[in-house]
C-alpha positions in Angstrom: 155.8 136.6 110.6 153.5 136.2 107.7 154.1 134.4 104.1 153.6 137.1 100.6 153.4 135.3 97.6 153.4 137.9 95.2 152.7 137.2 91.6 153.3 139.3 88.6 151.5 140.1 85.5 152.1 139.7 82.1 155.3 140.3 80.1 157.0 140.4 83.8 158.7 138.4 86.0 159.3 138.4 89.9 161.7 141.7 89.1 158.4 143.4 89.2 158.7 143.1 93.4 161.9 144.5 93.7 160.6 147.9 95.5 157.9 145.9 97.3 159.9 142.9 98.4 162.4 144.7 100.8 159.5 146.8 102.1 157.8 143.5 103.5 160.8 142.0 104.4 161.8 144.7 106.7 158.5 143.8 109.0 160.1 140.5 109.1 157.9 138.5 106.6 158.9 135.9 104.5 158.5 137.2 100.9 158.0 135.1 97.6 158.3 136.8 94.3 158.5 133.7 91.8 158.5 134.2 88.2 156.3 132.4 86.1 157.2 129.8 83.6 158.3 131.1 80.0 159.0 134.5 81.5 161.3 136.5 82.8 164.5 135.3 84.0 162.4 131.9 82.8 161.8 132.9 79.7 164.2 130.5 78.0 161.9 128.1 78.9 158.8 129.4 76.7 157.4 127.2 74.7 153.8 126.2 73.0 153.3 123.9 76.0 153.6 126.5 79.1 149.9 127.4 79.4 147.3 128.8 82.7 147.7 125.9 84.1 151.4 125.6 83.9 151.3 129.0 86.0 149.0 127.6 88.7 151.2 125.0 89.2 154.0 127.4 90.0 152.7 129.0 92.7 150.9 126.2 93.7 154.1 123.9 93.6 156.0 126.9 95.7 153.6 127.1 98.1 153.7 123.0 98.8 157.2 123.2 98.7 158.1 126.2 101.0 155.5 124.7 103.4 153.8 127.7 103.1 150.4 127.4 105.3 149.0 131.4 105.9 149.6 133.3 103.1 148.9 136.6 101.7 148.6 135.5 98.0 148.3 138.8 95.9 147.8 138.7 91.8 148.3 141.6 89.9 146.9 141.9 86.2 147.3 138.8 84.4 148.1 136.5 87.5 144.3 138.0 88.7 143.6 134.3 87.0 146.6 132.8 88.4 145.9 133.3 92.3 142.5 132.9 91.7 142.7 129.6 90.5 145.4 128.9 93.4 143.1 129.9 96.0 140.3 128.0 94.3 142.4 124.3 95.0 144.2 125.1 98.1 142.2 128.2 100.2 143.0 126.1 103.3 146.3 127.5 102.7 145.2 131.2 101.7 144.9 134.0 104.5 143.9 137.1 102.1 143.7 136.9 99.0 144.7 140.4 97.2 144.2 141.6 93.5 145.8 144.4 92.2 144.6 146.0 89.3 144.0 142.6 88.3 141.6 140.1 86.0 139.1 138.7 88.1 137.2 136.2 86.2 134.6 134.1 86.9 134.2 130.6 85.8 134.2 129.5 82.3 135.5 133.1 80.8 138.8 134.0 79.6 141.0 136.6 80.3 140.2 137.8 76.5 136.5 137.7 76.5 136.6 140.6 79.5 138.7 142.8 76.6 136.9 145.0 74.2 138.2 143.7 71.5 137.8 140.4 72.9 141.5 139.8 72.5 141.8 140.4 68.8 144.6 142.7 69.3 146.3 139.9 71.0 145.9 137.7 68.1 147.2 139.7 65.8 150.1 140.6 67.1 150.4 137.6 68.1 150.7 136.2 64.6 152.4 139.3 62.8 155.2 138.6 65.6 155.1 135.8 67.6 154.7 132.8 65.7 150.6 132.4 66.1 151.5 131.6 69.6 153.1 134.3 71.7 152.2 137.8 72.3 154.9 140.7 71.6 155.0 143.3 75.1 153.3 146.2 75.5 154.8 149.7 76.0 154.9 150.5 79.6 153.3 153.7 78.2 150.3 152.6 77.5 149.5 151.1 80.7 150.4 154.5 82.4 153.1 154.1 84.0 155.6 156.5 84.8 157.9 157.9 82.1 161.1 157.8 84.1 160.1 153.9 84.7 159.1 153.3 81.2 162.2 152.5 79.4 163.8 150.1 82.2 160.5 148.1 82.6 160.2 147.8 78.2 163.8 146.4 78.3 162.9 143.8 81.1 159.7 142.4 79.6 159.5 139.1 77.7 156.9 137.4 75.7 153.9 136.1 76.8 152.2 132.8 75.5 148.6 133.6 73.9 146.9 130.6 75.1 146.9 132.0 78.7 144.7 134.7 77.6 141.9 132.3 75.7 142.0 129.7 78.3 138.6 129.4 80.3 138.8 130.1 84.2 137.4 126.9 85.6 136.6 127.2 89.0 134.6 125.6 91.8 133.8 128.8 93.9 136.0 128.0 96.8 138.4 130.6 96.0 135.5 133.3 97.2 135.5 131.6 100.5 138.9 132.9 101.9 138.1 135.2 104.6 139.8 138.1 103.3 139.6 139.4 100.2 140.7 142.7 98.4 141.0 144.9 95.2 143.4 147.6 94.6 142.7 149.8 91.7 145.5 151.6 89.7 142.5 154.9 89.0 146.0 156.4 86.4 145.3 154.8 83.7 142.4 153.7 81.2 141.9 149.9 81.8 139.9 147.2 82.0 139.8 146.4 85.5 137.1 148.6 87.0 134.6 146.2 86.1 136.6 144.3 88.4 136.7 146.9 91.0 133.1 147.3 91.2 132.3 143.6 91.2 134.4 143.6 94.4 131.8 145.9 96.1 129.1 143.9 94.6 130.8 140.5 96.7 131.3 142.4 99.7 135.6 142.7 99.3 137.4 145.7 100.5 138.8 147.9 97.8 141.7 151.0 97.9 142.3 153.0 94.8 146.0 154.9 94.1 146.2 157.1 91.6 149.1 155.6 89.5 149.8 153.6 86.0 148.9 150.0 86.4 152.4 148.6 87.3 151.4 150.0 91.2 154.5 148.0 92.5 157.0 150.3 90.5 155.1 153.5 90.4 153.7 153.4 94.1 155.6 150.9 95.8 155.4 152.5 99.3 152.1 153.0 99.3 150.9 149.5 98.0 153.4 148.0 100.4 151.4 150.0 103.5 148.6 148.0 102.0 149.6 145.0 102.0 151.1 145.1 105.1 147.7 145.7 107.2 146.6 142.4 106.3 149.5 141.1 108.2 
């Protein structure tokens, strides 16, 4: 039996899983699919406090707390930052260490300052409707996903707090030294995350590419779930 943690992006919550989870489950795994603070079926919890580091605490507080000692910790998008952070305090604890169409920063950038824009688009709508502080979702659309999924995923998003975008990754290194490491690419849509795809050659990580919209979970849940599953 192996230990998924399996941490959604932004806008989501752990109902992201819900095609992958049973799929790992079936093998007999132990699966986690948390939702992050402020999100979600948290999101009456949002607030201009709930930060990055608030997030890393999540998983890191579920991992302490379900004793969980060997894990698969995979990221996708956003929580690229999250896990790699996680993995960066505790990779005694990691076993492979998966990003999925995922941020990958290194230390002492922001989420943001990998954007074209830099985040301004975030800013602004962050202030024409979220208060300064909190960032409106995104149609699934535009991130490619599939139009029979599109609806259903727009009604289950939530705001997202800005600051996790502008915070600087701060990092030690000893999140690269978990012995397995990979990249999954969603090739279906126009995004910022090849850069991050070819930096994972560049360190030596495997990579796999499916041709889907960036929410691979929902659009290619079978497929991803074959992948994660070999690094049982």
């Amino acid at each position: 039996m192996t230990d998924y943690v399996l941490v959604h992006g932004a806008w989501r919550a752990g109902w992201l899983w819900k095609r992958v989870r049973p799929l790992l489950a079936a093998e007999g795994h132990r699966v986690f699919t948390p939702t992050l603070t402020g999100l979600g079926d948290r999101s009456h919890l949002l607030s201009r406090d709930v930060g990055l580091e608030t997030h890393i605490d999540d998983i890191i507080n579920l991992m302490i707390w379900e004793e969980v000692e060997d894990a698969i910790l995979v990221g996708h998008s956003y929580a690229g930052v999250v896990v790699r952070h996680v993995a960066d305090r505790m990779p005694e604890r990691i076993r492979s260490l998966i990003y999925v169409d995922a941020f990958v920063p290194d230390d002492g950038r922001s989420i943001n300052s990998y954007l074209p824009d830099s985040g301004q688009r975030h800013r602004e709508i962050a202030l024409a409707h979220g208060d300064g502080w909190k960032v409106p979702t995104i149609p699934a659309l535009f991130f490619g996903d599939n139009a029979a999924d599109a609806e259903w995923i727009d009604l289950q998003c939530t705001m997202h707090p800005l600051s996790t975008f502008e915070t600087p990754a701060a990092l030690t290194g000893a999140c690269d030294s978990v012995a397995d490491i990979g990249y999954i690419l969603a090739n279906g849509w126009d995004g910022p995350m090849r850069q991050f795809y070819d930096a994972a050659s560049e360190r030596d990580w495997w990579r796999e590419e499916l041709p889907c919209g960036h929410d691979v979970m929902i659009d290619m849940p079978q497929e991803l779930a074959a992948l994660l599953l070999k690094r049982a």
